[in-house]
MARLO-594556 format. One record per residue (C-alpha): x, y, z. Coordinates in pm, whole numbers. Layout:
BEGIN
<pt><px>X</px><py>Y</py><pz>Z</pz></pt>
...
***
This chain:
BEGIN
<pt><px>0</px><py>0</py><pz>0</pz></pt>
<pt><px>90</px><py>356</py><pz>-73</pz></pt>
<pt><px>178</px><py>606</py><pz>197</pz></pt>
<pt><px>346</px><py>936</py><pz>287</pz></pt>
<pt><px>565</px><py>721</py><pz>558</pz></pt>
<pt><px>577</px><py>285</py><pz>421</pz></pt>
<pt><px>671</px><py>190</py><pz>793</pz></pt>
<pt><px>333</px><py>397</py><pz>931</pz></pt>
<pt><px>-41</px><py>310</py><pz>920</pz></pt>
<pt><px>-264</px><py>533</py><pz>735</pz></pt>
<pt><px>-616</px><py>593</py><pz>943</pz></pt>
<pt><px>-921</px><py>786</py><pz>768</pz></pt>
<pt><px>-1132</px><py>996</py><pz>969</pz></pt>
<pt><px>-1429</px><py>1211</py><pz>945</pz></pt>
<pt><px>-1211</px><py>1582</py><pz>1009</pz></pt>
<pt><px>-1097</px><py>1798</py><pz>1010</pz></pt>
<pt><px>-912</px><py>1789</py><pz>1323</pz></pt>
<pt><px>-1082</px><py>1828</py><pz>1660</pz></pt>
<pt><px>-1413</px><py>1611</py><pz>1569</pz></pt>
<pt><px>-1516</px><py>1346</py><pz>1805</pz></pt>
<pt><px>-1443</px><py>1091</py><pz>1518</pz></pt>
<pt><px>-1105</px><py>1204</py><pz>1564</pz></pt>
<pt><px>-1117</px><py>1161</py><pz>1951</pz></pt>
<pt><px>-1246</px><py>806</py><pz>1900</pz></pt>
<pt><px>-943</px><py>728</py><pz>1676</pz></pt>
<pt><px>-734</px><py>885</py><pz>1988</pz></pt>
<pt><px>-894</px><py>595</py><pz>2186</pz></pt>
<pt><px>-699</px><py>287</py><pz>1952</pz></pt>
<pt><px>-352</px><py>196</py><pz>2090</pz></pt>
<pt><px>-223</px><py>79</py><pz>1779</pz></pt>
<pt><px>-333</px><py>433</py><pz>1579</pz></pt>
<pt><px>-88</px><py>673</py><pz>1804</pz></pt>
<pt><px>225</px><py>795</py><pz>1614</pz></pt>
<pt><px>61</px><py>677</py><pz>1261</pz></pt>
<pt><px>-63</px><py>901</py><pz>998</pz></pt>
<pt><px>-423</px><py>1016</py><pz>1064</pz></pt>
<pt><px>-592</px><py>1110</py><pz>755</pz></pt>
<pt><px>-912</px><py>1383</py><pz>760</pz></pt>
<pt><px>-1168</px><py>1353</py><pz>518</pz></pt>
<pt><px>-1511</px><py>1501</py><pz>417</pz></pt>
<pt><px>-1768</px><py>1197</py><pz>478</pz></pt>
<pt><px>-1786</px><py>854</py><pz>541</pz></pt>
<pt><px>-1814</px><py>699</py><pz>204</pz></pt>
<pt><px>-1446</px><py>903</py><pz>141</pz></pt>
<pt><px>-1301</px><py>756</py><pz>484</pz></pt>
<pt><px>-1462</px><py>384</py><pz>363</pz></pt>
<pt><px>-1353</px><py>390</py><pz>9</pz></pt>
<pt><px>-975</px><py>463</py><pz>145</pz></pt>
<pt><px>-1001</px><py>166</py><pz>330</pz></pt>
<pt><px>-1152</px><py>-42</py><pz>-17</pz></pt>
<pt><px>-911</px><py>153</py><pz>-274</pz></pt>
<pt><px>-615</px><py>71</py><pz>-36</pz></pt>
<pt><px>-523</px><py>453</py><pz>21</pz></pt>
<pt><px>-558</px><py>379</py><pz>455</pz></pt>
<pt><px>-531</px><py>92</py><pz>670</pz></pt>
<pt><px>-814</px><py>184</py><pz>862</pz></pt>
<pt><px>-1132</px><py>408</py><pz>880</pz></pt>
<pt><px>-1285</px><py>547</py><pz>1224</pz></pt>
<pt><px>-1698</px><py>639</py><pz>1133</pz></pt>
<pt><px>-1959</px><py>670</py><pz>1364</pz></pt>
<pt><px>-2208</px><py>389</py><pz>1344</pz></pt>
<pt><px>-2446</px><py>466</py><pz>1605</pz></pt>
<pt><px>-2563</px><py>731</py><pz>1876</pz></pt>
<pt><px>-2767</px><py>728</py><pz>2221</pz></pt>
<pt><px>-3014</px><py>978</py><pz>2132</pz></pt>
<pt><px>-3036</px><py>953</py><pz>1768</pz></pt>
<pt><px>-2996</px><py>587</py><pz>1684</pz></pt>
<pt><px>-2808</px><py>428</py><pz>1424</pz></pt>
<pt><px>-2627</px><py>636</py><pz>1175</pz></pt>
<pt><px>-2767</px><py>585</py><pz>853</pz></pt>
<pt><px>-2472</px><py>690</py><pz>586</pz></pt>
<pt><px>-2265</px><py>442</py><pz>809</pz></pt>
<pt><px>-2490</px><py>180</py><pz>752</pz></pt>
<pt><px>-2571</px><py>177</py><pz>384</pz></pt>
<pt><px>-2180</px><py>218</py><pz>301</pz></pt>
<pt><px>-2124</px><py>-90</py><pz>516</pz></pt>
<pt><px>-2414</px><py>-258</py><pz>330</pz></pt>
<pt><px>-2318</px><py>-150</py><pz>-22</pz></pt>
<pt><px>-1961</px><py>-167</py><pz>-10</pz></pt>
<pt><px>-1795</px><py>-509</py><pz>-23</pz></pt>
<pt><px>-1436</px><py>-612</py><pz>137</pz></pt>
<pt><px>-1474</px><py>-437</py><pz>464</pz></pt>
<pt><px>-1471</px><py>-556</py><pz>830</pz></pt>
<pt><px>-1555</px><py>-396</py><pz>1147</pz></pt>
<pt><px>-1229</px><py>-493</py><pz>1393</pz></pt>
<pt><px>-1354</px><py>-231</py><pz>1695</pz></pt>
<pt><px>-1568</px><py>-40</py><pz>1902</pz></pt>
<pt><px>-1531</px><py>283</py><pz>2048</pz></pt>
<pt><px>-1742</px><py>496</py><pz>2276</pz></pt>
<pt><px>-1712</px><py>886</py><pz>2288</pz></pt>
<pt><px>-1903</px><py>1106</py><pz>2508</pz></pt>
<pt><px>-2099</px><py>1366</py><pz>2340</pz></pt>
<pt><px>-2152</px><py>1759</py><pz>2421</pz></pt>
<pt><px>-2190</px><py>2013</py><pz>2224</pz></pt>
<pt><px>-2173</px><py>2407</py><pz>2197</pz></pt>
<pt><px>-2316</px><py>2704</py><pz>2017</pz></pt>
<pt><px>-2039</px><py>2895</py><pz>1847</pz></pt>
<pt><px>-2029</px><py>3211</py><pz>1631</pz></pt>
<pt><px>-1818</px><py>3525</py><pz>1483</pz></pt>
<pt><px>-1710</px><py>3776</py><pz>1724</pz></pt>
<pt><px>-1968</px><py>4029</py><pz>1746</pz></pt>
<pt><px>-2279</px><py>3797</py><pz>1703</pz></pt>
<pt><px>-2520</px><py>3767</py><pz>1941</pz></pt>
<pt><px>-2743</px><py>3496</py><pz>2041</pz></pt>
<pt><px>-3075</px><py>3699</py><pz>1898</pz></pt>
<pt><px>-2892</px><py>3769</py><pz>1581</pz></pt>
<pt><px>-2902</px><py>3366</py><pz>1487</pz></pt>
<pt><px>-3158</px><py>3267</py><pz>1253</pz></pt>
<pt><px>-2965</px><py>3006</py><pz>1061</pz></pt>
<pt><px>-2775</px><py>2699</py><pz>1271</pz></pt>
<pt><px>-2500</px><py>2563</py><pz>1098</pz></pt>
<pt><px>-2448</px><py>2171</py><pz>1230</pz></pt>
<pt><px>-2388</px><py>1805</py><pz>1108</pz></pt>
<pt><px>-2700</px><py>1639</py><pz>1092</pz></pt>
<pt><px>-2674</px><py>1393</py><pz>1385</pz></pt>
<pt><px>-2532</px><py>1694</py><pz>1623</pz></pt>
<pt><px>-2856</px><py>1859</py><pz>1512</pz></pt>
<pt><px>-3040</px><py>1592</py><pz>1611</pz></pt>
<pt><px>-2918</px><py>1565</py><pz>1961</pz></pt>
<pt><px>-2947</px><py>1947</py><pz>1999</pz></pt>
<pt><px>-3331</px><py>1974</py><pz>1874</pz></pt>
<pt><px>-3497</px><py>2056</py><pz>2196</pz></pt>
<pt><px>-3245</px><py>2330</py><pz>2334</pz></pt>
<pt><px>-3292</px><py>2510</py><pz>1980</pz></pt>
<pt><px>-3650</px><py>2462</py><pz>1944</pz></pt>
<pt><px>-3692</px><py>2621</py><pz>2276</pz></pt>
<pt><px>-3409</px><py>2905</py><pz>2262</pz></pt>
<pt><px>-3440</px><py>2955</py><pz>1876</pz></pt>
<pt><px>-3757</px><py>2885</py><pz>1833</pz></pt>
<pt><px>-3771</px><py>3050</py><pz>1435</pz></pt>
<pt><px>-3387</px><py>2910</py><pz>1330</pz></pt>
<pt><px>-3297</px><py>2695</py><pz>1012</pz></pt>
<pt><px>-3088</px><py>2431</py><pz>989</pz></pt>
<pt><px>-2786</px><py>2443</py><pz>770</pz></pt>
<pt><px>-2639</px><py>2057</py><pz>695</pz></pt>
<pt><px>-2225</px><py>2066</py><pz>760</pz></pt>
<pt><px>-2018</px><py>1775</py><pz>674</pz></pt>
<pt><px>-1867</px><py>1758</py><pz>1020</pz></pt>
<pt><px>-1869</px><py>1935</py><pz>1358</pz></pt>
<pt><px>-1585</px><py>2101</py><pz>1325</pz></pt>
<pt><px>-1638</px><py>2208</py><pz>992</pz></pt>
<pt><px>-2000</px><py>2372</py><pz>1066</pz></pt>
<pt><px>-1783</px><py>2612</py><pz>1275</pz></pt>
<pt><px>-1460</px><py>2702</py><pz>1078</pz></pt>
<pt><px>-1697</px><py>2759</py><pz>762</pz></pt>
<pt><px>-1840</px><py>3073</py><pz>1004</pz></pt>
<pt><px>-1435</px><py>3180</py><pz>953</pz></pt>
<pt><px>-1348</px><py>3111</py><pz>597</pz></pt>
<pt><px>-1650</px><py>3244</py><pz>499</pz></pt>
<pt><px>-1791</px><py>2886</py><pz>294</pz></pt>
<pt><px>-2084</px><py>2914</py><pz>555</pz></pt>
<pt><px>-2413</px><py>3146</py><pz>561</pz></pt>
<pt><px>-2535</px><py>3015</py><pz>880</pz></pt>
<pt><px>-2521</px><py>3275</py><pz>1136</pz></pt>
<pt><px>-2361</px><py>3005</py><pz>1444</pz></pt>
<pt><px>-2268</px><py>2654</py><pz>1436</pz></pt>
<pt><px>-2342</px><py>2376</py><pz>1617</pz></pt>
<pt><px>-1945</px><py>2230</py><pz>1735</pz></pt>
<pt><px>-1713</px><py>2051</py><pz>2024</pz></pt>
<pt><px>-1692</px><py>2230</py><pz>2324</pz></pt>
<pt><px>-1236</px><py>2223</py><pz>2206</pz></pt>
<pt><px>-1337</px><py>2416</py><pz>1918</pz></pt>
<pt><px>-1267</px><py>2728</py><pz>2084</pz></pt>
<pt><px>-868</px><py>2596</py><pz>2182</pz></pt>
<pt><px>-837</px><py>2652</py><pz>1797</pz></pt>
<pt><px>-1041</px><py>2925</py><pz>1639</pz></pt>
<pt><px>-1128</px><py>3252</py><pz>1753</pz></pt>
<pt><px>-1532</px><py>3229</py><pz>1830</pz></pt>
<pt><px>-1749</px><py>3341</py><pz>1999</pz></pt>
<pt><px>-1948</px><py>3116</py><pz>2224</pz></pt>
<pt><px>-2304</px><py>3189</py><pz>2249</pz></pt>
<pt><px>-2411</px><py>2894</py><pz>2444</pz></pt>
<pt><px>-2255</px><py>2584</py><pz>2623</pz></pt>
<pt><px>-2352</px><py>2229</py><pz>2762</pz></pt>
<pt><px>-2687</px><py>2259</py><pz>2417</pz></pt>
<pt><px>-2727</px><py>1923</py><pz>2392</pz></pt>
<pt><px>-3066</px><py>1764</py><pz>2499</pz></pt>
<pt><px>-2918</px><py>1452</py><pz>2637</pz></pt>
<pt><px>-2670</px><py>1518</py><pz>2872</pz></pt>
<pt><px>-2512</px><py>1139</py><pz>2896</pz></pt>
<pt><px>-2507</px><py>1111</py><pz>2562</pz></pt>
<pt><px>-2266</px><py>873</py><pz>2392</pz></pt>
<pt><px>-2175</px><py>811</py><pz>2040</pz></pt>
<pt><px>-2008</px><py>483</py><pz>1952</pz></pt>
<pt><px>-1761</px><py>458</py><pz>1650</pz></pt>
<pt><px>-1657</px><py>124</py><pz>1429</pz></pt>
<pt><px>-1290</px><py>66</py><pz>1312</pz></pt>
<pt><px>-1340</px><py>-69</py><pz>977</pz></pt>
<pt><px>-1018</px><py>-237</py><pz>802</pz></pt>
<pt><px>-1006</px><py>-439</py><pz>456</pz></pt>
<pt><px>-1103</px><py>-763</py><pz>513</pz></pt>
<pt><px>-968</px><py>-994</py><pz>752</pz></pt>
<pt><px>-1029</px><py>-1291</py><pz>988</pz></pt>
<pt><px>-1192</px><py>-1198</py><pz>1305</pz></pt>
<pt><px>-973</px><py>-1157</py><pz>1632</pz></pt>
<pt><px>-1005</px><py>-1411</py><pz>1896</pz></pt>
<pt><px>-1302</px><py>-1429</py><pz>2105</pz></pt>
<pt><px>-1293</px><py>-1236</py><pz>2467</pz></pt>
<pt><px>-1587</px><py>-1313</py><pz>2607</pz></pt>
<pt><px>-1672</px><py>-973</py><pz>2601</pz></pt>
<pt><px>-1779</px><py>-935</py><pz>2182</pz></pt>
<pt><px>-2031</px><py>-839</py><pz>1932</pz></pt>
<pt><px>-2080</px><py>-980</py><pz>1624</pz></pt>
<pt><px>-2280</px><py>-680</py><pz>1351</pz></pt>
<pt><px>-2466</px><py>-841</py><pz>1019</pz></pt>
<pt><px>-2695</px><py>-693</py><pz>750</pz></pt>
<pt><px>-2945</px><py>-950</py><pz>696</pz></pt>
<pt><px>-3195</px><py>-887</py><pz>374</pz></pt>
<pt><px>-3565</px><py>-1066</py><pz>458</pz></pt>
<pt><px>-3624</px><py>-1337</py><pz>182</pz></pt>
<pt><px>-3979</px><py>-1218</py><pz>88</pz></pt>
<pt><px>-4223</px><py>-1003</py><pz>244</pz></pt>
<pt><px>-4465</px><py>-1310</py><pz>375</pz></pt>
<pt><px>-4586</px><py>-1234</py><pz>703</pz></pt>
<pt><px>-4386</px><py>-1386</py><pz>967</pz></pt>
<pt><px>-4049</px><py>-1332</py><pz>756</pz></pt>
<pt><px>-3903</px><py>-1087</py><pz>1004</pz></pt>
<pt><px>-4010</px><py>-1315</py><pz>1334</pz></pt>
<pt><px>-3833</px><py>-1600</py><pz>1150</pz></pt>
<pt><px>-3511</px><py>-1362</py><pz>1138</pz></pt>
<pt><px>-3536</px><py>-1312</py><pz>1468</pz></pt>
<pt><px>-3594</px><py>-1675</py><pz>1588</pz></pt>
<pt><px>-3209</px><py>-1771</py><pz>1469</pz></pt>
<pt><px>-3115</px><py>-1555</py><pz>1720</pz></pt>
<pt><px>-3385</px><py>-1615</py><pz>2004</pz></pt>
<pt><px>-3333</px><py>-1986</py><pz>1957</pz></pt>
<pt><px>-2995</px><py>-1975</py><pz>2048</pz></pt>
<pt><px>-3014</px><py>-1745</py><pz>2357</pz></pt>
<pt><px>-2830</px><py>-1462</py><pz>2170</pz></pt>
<pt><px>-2939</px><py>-1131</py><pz>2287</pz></pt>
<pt><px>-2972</px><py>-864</py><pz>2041</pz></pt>
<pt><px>-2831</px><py>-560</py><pz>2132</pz></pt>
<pt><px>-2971</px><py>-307</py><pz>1817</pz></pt>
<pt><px>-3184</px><py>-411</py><pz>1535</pz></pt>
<pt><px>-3209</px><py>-165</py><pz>1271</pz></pt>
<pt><px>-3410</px><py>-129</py><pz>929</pz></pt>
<pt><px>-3301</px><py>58</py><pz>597</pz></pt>
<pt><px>-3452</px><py>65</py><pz>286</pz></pt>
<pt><px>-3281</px><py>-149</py><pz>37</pz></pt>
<pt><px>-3371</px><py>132</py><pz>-239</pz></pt>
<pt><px>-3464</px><py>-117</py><pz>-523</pz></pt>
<pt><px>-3823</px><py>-88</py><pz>-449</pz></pt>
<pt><px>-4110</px><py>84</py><pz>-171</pz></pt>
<pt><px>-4130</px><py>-108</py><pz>86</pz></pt>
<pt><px>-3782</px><py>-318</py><pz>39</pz></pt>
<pt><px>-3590</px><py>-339</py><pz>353</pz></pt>
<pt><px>-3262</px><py>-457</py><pz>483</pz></pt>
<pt><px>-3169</px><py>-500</py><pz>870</pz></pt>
<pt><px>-2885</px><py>-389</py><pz>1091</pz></pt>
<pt><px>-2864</px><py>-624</py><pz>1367</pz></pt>
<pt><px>-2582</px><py>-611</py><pz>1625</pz></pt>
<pt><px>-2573</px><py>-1010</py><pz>1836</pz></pt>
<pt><px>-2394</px><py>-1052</py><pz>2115</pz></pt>
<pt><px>-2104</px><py>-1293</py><pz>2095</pz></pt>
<pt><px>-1847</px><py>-1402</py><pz>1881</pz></pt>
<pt><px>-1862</px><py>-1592</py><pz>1554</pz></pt>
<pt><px>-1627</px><py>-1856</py><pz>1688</pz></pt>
<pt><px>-1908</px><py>-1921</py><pz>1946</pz></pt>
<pt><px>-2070</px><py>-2228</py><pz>1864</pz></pt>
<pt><px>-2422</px><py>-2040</py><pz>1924</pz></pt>
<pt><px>-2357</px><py>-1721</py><pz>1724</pz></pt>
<pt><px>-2181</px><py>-1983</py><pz>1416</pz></pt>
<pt><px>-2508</px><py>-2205</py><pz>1423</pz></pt>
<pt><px>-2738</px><py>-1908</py><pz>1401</pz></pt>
<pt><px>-2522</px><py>-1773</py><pz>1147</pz></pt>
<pt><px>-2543</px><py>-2094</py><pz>946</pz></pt>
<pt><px>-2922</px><py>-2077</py><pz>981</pz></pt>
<pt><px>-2959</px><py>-1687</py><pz>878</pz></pt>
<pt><px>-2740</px><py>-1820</py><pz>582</pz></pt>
<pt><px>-3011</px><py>-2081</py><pz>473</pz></pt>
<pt><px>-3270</px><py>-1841</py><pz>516</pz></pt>
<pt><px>-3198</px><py>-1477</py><pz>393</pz></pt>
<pt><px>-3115</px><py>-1396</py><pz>-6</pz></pt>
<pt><px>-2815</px><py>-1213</py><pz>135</pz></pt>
<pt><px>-2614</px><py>-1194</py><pz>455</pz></pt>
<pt><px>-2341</px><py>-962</py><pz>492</pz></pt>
<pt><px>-2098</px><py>-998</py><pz>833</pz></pt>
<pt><px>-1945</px><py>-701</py><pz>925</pz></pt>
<pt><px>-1725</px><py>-813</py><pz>1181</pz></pt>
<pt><px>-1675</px><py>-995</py><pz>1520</pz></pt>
<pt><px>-1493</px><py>-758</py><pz>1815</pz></pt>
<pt><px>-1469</px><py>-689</py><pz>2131</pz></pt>
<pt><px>-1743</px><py>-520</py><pz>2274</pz></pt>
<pt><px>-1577</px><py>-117</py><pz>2412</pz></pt>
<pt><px>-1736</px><py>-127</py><pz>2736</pz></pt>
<pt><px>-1576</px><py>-494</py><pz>2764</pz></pt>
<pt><px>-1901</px><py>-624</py><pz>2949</pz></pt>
<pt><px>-1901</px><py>-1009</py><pz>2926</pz></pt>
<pt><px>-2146</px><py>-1161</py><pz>2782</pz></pt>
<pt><px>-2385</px><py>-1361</py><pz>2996</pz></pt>
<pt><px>-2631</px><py>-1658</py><pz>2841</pz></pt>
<pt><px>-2819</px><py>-1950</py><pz>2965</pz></pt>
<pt><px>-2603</px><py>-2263</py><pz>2992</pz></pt>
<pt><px>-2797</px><py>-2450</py><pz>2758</pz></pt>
<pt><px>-2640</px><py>-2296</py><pz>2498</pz></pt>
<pt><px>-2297</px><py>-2362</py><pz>2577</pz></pt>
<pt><px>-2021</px><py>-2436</py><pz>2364</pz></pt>
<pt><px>-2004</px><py>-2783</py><pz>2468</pz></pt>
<pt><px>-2369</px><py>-2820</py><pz>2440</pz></pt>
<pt><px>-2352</px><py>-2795</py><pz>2111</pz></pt>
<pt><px>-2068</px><py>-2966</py><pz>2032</pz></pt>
<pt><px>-2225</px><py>-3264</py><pz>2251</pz></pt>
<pt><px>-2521</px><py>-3258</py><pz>2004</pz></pt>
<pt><px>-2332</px><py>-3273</py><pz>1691</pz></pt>
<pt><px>-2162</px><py>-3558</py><pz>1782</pz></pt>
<pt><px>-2462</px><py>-3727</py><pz>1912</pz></pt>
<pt><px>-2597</px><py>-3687</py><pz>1561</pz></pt>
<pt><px>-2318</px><py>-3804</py><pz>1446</pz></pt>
<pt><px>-2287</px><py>-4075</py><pz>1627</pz></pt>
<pt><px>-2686</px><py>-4203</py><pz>1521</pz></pt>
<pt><px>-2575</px><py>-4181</py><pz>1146</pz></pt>
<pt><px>-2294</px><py>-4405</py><pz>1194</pz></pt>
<pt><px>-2492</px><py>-4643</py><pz>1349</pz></pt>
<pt><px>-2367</px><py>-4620</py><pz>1682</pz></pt>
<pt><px>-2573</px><py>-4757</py><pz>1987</pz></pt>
<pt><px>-2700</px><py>-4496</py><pz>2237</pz></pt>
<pt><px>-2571</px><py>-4478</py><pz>2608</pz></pt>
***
């Protein structure tokens, strides 16, 4: 692979610099001292990974107040050869920033990325009641455009460390609605085998439903249940080829390499048109993960060779 230094790593990140995308990437061990890469979006960050121009991508896949992120998802479900190797959780607050002079009843027009907008709703609706949202690419971004002039929006929705590096004015601090909320970020690499199994893991899929019969989705659902994995988010987008056409996000707890999560795995395989696995990892807050001895490895493993043992003829004990 190409890169400005051969013996360095190349991570892609939604920047520029200062985002919490960037402060999740802060969080990975193996990322410090490597070349960190900023770009505008996540396709760009995901395609680096595909086209072989980074090692690794850092995107946001999911947040506590504003669910799943959907660009996130339908690049993971459109884009073939990646793999989700990590987790990350980042703490999320947020602050209302603008030029020096501005006050906060000259804003009519909110600069902010989309899922920052979303988790500041409330606190605008009820400060600035009569405001307009204006879409920015990043967090950062939605404030340094107020500087470079590439922005019309009057403030900007941004990281409380925004004002370390640019000279704003801060209208408002502590906006957001939810104040323990949490976004959690995926490290996505090219493709690779999964790490080892820590008891502590989450396995992510995209499953597409084989037909729209009644009953499809429940049967979806019943490779899980009957296997005592817990599902820890379950997520629909539209597939796009048609109204109505869906495709789900679904987040398992476990490891592939779990004889439970392989078997239901197996069966989602017989049953759904198209199954895509995104990864096996270890979970970031490192809980273990807790099921019903039933479904054991060695359960399963006993049963198999039971079965095994009936079509060779053996006699039963």
């Amino acid at each position: 692979m190409s890169t400005p230094d051969a013996a360095r790593r190349t991570y892609s990140y939604l920047g520029p610099a200062g985002t919490f995308t960037e402060a999740a990437l802060a969080q990975v061990p193996e990322a410090r001292d490597q070349v960190w890469k900023p770009v505008n979006n996540v396709a760009e960050a995901l395609t680096d990974v595909v086209e072989g121009r980074s090692d690794a991508a850092m995107i946001a896949i999911e947040n506590s107040v504003d669910g799943g992120v959907s660009t996130a998802q339908d690049a993971l479900a459109t884009m073939p050869g990646l793999r989700i190797v990590g987790e990350y959780l980042v703490p999320v607050s947020f602050v209302l920033v603008a030029r020096p002079g501005t006050t906060l009843a000259d804003v009519n027009l909110v600069a902010a990325h989309p899922v920052a907008y979303a988790q500041c709703l409330r606190w605008l609706s009820r400060e600035l009641p009569g405001h307009a949202h204006l879409p920015a690419s990043s967090n950062v971004a939605s404030a340094v455009g107020l500087l470079d002039g590439t922005s019309d929006a009057d403030a900007a929705i941004a990281p409380p460390g925004i004002l370390e590096h640019h000279d704003l004015r801060l209208l408002a601090s502590d906006i957001g609605d939810n104040k323990h909320a949490v976004t959690r970020f995926v490290l996505v690499e090219r493709t690779v085998a999964p790490p080892p199994p820590t008891g502590a893991d989450k396995t992510s899929l995209i499953v597409e439903l084989p037909s729209e019969n009644p009953g499809a989705l429940l049967e979806m659902l019943e490779q899980f249940a009957t296997r005592g994995i817990n599902l820890s988010l379950l997520a629909s987008r539209p597939i796009g080829d048609a109204l109505g056409r869906y495709r789900f996000v679904v987040d398992a707890d476990g490891h592939i390499r779990d004889e439970r999560m392989a078997d239901a795995l197996m069966g989602l395989r017989r049953f759904s048109p198209k199954v895509i696995f995104l990864g096996s990892y270890p979970r970031a807050d490192r809980a273990i993960v807790r099921y019903n001895d039933r479904y054991s490895d060695d359960v399963f493993v006993e049963a198999r060779d039971w079965l095994r043992g009936l079509l060779s003829g053996e006699p039963e004990t």
